[in-house]
Residue, then its C-alpha position, 0 to 999 in steps of 0.5 A: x351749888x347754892x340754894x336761895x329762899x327768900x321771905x318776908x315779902x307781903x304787902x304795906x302801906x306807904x311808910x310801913x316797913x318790911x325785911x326780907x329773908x334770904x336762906x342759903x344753902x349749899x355752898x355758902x362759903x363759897x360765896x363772895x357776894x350777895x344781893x338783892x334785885x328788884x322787878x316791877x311789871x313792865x321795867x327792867x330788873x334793877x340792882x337793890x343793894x349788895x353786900x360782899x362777905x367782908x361787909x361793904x354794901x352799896x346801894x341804888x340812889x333811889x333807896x339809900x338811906x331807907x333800904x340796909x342790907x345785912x349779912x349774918x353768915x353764921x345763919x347762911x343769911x342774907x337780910x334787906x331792911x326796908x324802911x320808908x317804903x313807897x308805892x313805886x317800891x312794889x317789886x318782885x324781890x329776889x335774892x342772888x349769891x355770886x360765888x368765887x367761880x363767877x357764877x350767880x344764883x338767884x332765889x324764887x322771887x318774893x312779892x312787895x306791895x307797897x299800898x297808897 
């Protein structure tokens, strides 16, 4: 099993920038990939960015090049970077870790909001 806590969330005004935190515990060896999702009220749950534990990443369109993931895996920790940030970046962030028996854990969800 595996235990996720995120942190960070808050809210900005457009332009500002926030990192998120995301504590693993458990069975953190066993996790092979880790990544950041995103729902806004009234849409689809949708992929932010991923990080496996060798370090590749990828990205959704809309936030390449102002969103960078980061894995610190001696502090069980997982990291997005948001830079840039718009209106339409306001989300409920949570945190998933996919383990090597194929199962995903996901964290309690932290607040964005991004201000005009």
């Amino acid at each position: 099993q595996v235990q996720l806590v995120e942190s960070g969330g808050g809210l900005v005004q457009a332009g500002g920038s926030l990192r998120l935190s995301c504590a693993a515990s458990g069975s953190f060896f066993s996790i092979k990939t880790m990544s950041w999702y995103r729902q806004a009220p009234g849409k689809q749950r949708e992929l932010v960015a991923a990080i496996s534990r060798y370090g590749s990443t990828n990205y959704a369109d809309s936030v390449k090049g102002r969103f960078t993931i980061s894995r610190d895996n001696a502090k069980n920790t997982v990291y997005l970077q948001m830079n840039s940030l718009k209106p339409e970046d306001t989300a409920v962030f949570y945190c998933t870790a996919d383990d090597e028996n194929y199962r995903r854990f996901w964290g309690q969800g932290t607040q964005v909001t991004v201000s005009s």
